[in-house]
C-alpha positions as CSV (number, residue, x, y, z in Angstrom):
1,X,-5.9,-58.9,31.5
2,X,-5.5,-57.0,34.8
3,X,-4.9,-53.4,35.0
4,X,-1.7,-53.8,36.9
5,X,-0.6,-56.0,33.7
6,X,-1.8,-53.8,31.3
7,X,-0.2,-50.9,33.0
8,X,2.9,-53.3,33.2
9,X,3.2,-53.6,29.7
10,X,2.6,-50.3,28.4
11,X,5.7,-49.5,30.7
12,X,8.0,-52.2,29.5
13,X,7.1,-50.8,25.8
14,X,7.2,-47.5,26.3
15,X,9.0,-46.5,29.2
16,X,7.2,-45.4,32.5
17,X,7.4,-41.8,32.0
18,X,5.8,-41.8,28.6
19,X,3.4,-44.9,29.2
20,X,2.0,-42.0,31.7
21,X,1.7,-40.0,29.1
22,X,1.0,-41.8,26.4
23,X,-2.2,-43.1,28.3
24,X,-3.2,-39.3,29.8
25,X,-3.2,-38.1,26.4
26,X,-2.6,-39.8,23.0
27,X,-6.1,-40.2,21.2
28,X,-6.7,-43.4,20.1
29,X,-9.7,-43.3,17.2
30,X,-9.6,-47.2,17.5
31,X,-11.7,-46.7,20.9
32,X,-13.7,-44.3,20.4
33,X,-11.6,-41.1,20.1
34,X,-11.0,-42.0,23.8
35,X,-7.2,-42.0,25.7
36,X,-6.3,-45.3,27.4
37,X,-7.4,-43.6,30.6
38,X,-10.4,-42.7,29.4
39,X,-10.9,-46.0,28.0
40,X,-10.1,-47.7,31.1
41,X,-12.7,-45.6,32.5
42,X,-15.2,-46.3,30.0
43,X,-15.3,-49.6,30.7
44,X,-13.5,-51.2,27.8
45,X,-11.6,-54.3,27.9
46,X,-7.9,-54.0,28.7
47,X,-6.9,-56.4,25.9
48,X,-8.8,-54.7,23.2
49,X,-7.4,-51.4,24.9
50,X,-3.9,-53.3,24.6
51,X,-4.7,-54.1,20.7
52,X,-5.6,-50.7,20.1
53,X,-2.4,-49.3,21.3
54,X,-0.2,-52.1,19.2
55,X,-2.0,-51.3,15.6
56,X,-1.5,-47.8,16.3
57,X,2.2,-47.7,17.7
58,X,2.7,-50.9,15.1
59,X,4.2,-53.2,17.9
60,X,5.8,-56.6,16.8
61,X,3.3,-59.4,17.5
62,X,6.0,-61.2,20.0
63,X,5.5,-58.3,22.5
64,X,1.7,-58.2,21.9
């Protein structure tokens, strides 16, 4: 999955103000007691990134 997508979806989820947010600074322990930026940084896969963020915000697997 592309960045742009990724980004993309974290918006239609959460809303683009706290997408920002929630990627800047919500600690996910799932990667690595990294943010999504830091994450994305890192390296790591967007889709596991993407995972991640469902288990923890417990998102419905027809908007995974």
């Amino acid at each position: 999955m592309r960045i742009t997508v990724f980004r993309q979806k974290l918006a239609d989820e959460f809303g683009d103000v706290r997408a920002e947010m929630l990627a800047r600074d919500h600690v996910f322990s799932a990667l690595g007691g990294r943010t999504v930026d830091e994450a994305l940084e890192a390296g790591h896969p967007t889709k596991s990134i993407w995972r991640a963020v469902c288990d923890a915000f417990d998102i419905p697997a027809e908007r995974r």
